[in-house]
C-alpha positions in Angstrom: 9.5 -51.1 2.0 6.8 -49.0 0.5 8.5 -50.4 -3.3 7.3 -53.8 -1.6 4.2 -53.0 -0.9 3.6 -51.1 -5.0 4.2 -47.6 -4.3 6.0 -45.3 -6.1 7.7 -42.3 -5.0 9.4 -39.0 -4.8 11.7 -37.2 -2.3 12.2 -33.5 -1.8 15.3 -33.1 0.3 15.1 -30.0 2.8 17.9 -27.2 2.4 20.5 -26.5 4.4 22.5 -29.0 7.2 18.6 -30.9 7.9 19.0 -34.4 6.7 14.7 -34.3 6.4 12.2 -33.6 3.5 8.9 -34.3 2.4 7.7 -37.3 0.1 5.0 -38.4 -2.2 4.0 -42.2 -3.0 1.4 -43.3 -4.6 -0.2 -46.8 -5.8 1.9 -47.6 -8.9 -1.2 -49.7 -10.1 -3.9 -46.8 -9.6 -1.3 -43.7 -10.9 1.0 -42.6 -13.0 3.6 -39.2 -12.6 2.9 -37.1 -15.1 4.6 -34.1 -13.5 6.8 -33.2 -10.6 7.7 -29.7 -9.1 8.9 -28.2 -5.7 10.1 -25.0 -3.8 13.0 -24.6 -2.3 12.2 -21.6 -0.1 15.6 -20.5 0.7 15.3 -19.0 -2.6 13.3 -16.7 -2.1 14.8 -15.9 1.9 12.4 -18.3 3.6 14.1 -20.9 5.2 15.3 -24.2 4.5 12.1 -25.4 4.1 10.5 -27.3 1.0 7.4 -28.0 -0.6 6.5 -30.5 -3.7 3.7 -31.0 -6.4 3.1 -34.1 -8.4 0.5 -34.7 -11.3 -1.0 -38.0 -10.6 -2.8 -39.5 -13.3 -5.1 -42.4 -12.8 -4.7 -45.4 -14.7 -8.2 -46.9 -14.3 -8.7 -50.3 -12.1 -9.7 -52.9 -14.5 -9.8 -55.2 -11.7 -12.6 -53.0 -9.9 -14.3 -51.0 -12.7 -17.2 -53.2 -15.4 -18.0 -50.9 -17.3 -15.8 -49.6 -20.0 -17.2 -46.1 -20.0 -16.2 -45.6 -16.4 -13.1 -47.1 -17.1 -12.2 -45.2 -19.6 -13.3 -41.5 -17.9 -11.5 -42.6 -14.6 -8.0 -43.1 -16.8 -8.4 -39.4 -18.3 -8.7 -37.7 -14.6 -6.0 -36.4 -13.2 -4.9 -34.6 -9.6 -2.4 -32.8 -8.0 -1.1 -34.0 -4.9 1.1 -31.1 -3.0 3.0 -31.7 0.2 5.2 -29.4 2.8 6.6 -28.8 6.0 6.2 -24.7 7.4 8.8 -23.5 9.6 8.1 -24.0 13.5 9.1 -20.8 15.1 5.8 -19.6 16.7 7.6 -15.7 16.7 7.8 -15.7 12.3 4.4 -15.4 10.9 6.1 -13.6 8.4 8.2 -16.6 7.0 5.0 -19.2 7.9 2.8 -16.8 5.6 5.4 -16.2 2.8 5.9 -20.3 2.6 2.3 -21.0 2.7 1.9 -18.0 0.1 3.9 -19.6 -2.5 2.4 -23.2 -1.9 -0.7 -21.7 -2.5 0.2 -20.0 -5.5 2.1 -23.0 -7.1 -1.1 -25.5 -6.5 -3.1 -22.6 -8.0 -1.1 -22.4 -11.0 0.0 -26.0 -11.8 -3.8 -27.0 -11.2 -4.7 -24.7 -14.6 -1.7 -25.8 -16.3 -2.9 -29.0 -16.2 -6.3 -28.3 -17.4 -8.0 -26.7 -14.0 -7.7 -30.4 -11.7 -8.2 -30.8 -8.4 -6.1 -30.0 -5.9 -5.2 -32.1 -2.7 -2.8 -30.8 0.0 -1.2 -31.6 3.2 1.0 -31.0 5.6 2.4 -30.1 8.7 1.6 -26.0 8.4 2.7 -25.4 11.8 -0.8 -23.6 12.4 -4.0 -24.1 14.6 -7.2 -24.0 13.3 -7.8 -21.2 15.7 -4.9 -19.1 14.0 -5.3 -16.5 11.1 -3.1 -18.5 9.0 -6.2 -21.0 9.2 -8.5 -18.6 7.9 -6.5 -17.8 5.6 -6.0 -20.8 3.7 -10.1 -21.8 4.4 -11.3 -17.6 3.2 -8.4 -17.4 1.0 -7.8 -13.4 2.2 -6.0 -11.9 5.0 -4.7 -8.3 6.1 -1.6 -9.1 8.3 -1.7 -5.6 9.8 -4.6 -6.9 11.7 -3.1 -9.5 13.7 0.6 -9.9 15.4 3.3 -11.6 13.6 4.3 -13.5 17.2 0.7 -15.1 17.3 -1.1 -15.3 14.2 -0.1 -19.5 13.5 -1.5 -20.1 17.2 0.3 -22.0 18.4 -0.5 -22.3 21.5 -2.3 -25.4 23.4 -6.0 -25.5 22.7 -6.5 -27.3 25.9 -5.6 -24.3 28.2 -6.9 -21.5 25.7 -9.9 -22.5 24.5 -11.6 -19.5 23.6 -8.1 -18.1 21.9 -9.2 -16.1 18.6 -7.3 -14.9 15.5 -7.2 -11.1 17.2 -9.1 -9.7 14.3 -9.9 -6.2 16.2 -5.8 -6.0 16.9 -3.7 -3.9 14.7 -0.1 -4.7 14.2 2.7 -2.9 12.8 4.8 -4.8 10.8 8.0 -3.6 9.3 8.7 -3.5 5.5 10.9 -6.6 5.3 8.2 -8.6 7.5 5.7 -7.8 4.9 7.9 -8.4 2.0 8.8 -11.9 3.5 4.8 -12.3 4.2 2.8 -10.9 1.3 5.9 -10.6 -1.6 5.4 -6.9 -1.3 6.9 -4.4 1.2 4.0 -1.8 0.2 1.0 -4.8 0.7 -0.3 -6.0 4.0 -3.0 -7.8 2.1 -3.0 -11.6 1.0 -5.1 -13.5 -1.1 -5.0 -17.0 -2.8 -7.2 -18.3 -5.7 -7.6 -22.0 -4.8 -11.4 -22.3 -3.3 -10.1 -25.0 -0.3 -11.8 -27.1 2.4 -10.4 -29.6 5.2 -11.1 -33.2 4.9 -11.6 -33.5 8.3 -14.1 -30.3 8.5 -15.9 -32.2 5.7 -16.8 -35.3 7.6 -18.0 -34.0 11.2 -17.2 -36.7 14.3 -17.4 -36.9 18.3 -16.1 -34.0 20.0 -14.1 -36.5 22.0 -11.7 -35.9 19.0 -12.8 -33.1 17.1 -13.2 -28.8 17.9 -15.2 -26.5 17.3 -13.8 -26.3 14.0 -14.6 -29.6 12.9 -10.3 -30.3 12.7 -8.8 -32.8 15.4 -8.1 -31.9 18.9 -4.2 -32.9 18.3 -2.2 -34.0 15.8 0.8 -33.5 17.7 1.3 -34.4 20.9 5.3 -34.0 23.2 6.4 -32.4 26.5 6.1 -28.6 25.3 2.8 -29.1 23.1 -0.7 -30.6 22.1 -2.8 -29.4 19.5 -3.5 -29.4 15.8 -0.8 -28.7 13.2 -1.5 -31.3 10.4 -4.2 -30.7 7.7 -5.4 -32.3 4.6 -7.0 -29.5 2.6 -8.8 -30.3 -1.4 -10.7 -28.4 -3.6 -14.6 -27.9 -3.8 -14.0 -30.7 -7.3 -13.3 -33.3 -3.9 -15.5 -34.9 -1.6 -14.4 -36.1 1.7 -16.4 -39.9 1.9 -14.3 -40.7 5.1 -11.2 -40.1 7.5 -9.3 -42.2 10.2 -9.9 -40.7 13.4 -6.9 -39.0 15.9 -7.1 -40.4 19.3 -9.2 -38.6 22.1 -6.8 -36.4 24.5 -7.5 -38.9 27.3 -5.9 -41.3 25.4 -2.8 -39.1 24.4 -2.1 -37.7 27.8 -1.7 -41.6 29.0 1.6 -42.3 26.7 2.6 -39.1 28.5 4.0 -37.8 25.2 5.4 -38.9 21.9 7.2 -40.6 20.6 6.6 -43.1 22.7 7.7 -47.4 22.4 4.1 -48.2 20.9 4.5 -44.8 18.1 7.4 -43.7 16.6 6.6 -40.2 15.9 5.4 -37.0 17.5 2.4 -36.4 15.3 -0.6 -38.9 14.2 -1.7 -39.8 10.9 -4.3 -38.0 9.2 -5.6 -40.5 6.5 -8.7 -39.3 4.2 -10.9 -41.2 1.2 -11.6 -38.5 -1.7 -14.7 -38.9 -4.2 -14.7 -36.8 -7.4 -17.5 -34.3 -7.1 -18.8 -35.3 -10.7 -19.2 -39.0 -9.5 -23.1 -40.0 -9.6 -22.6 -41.5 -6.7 -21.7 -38.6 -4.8 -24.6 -36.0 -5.0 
């Protein structure tokens, strides 16, 4: 259907007995694949989770673009696009960490192989904004020992905790193969990523009808044992945020009495962003 419609694509099968994965498509008319990658994080004793990369490169619009000079600079730009789905469980911060870990650190180090691009990437993290894995990916550091491994995704409903913190004053003991799974090391409690990220939807503020404090959407996932925010589009500081489709207001949600539902076929909503190069005059 999306063939139909001129998208290209790629699949990433998840491990295991799952018959799921994440996918890629992108305008056929707009991009090229230049490079595909993944994880399969069962190999490093994460899961059957996966993750995927692709180097878009952008063909230039003739049909939209006069002037030959801007023509000709869009077709030599080039992103990367990265996509996954972290494990649920709420109790293993240590595998959620480890898989978000090695995301990070792939983005990081396919975006200077290809000549220091942006990056864009999403997903369903199975995190709240109000979780240390949040901070994580937005500070790009964390010490693990100061937060518990059962709690530091947050997962918990921002509607009946609102005032739930990351526990940054806690200490946590965490045993050797919990911090090997988290950090890579069993001697480290300390984490750190080199991608300088920001959320799309922090970027472009909005009502607090469907927004928190963070500036994320009040739910992105809505069905009889949660609500809240689990879904994020994150780019580099070389991306702008110009606009995003808003989630619906929790009013609305609580009315289809969970999803899926007859009207929407899935448990989460769609988080849809436009990007604008940074360099772009017209974004200054």
């Amino acid at each position: 259907m999306l063939h139909k419609d001129g998208f290209r694509g790629v699949y990433q099968p998840r491990t295991g007995e799952a018959r799921d994965g994440c996918a890629i498509f992108w305008k056929d008319e707009l991009f090229s694949l230049v490079h595909e990658d993944n994880i399969e994080f069962t190999r490093f004793g994460l899961r059957d989770s996966v993750a995927q990369f692709c180097v878009l490169k952008m063909n230039g619009n003739k049909k939209q673009i006069d002037d030959i000079e801007n023509l000709t600079a869009q077709a030599s730009r080039s992103i990367l696009v990265g996509n996954t789905h972290v494990l649920f469980n709420p109790s293993r911060g240590d595998i959620k960490l480890g898989q978000i870990r090695l995301f990070l650190n792939k983005a990081h180090k396919l975006s200077q192989t290809w000549g220091n691009i942006p990056v864009v990437l999403g997903g369903d993290l199975n995190s709240m904004p109000q979780s240390a894995i949040y901070q994580f990916i937005a500070s790009s550091e964390l010490n693990v020992q100061n937060h518990e491994r059962k709690k530091i995704s947050g997962q918990i409903c921002p509607m009946d905790y609102p005032r739930f913190g990351s526990q940054r004053n806690c200490s946590s003991r965490w045993s050797k193969e919990e911090l090997r799974l988290a950090t890579g090391s069993e001697e480290s409690s300390y984490l750190k990523h080199n991608l300088k990220l920001n959320s799309a939807y922090h970027g472009v503020p909005a009502s607090y009808l469907t927004r928190d404090s963070h500036g994320e959407p009040l739910a992105t996932s809505f069905h009889s044992k949660f609500m809240g925010t689990v879904d994020y589009i994150w780019h580099t500081e070389d991306l702008v945020p110009v606009k995003v489709l808003e989630t619906l207001p929790i009013e609305v949600l609580e009315k289809t009495r969970g999803l899926p539902s007859k009207m929407w076929g899935s448990d989460h909503l769609a988080l849809v962003c436009e990007l604008a190069f940074a360099s772009d005059s017209c974004v200054s």
